[in-house]
N, C-alpha and C positions, 0 to 999 in steps of 0.2 A: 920585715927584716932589714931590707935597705934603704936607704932615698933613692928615687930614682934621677939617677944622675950618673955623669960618667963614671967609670965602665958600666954598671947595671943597664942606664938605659938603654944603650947601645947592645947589648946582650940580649935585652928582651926583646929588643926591635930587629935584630937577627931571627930571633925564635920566632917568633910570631909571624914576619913578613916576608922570610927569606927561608921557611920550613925547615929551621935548623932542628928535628925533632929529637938529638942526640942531647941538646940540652934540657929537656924537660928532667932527665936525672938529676942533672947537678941542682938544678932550681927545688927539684920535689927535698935531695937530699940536705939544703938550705934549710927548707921550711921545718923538715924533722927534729936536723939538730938543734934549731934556735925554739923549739919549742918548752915550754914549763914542765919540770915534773907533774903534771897535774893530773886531772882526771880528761880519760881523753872523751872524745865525741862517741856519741850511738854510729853517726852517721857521716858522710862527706857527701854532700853536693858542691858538685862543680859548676863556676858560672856559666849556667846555658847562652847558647847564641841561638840568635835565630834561625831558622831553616836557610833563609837565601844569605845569610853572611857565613855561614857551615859551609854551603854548595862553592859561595866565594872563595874562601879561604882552604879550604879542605879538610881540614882540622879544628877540634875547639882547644888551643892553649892552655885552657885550663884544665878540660878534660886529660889532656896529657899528663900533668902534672898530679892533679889528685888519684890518677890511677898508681900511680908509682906511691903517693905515699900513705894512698889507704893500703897497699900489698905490704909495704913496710909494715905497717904498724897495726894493719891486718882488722881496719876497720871498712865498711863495706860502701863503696864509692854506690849513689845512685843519681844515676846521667834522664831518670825520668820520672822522679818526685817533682821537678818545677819546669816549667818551659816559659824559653822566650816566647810570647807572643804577638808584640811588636814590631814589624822592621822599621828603624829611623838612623838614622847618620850615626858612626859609632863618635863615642864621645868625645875622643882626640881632636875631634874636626870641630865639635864646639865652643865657643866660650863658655864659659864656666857658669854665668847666670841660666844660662839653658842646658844646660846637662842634667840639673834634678827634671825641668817639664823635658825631655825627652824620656825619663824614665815611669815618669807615672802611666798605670796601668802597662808595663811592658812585660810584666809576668803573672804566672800562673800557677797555682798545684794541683797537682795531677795525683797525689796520693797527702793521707792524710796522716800525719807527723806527731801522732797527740804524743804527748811526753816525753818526746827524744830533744838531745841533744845534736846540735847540728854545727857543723861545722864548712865551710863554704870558704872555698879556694878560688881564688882570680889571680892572675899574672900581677898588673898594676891598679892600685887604687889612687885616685885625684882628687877630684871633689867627694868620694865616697859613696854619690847619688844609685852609681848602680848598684852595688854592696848592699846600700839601705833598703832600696826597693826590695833588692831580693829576700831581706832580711827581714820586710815586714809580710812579706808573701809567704814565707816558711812558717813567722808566727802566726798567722791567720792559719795555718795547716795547723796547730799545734804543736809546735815545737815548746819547748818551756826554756831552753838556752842556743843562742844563735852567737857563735865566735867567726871573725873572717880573718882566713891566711888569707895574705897575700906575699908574694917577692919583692916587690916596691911598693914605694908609696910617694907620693910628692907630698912635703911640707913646707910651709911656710918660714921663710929665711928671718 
């Protein structure tokens, strides 16, 4: 929906680091509105974290978000179709040639997805490495359509 850049980035980096949970509304109700009349998902998964970045943080950001707007839109959020399996440095802290091999093998499915559509909510996307990964882990489940919300994104100037 945005680039991430001021105000957004700064918004997010509220939310996420400073446990502003009141704005996961405004973000979920972003994603809604800017969406296509189209046909919507079977499903939401939300970008999993791993167990000790959960315990870290307290919260998964994303999980915030896709709950509010799978209720919106009354599509069925599931928080245990894929897991992280992984812990490694979150990607912020990396350059950007290591953010795809931090992501290989970092997920999993845990249920099998044959024929749905999925849709897959993250706060920000950068290089997209973790989006993709998760995106080919849902298709190995079966999915047959994988779309990613996100709130930001960084593009190139």
């Amino acid at each position: 929906m945005f680039r991430y850049e001021f105000p957004v980035d700064a918004m997010l980096q509220r939310y996420k680091y400073q446990h502003l949970l009141n704005m996961a509304q405004t973000f979920a109700q972003m994603i809604i509105t800017d969406l296509p009349n189209a046909n919507l998902p079977d499903l939401i998964i939300p970008m999993p974290l791993h167990p000790l970045r959960l315990k870290e943080r307290g919260f998964n950001q994303s999980l915030e978000i896709a709950r509010i707007v799978g209720k919106s839109l009354n599509i069925k959020v599931d928080t245990q179709a894929c897991s992280r399996i992984k812990s490694s440095p979150p990607q912020a802290s990396l350059p950007l040639k290591e953010r795809v091999k931090n992501m290989q093998g970092a997920f999993t499915f845990n249920t099998q997805l044959d024929g749905l559509n999925i849709a897959l909510i993250d706060d920000v996307m950068t290089t997209g490495a973790s989006l993709n990964s998760l995106a080919k882990t849902v298709k190995k489940a079966g999915a047959i359509n994988v779309e990613c919300w996100v709130v930001a994104r960084t593009l190139p100037r």
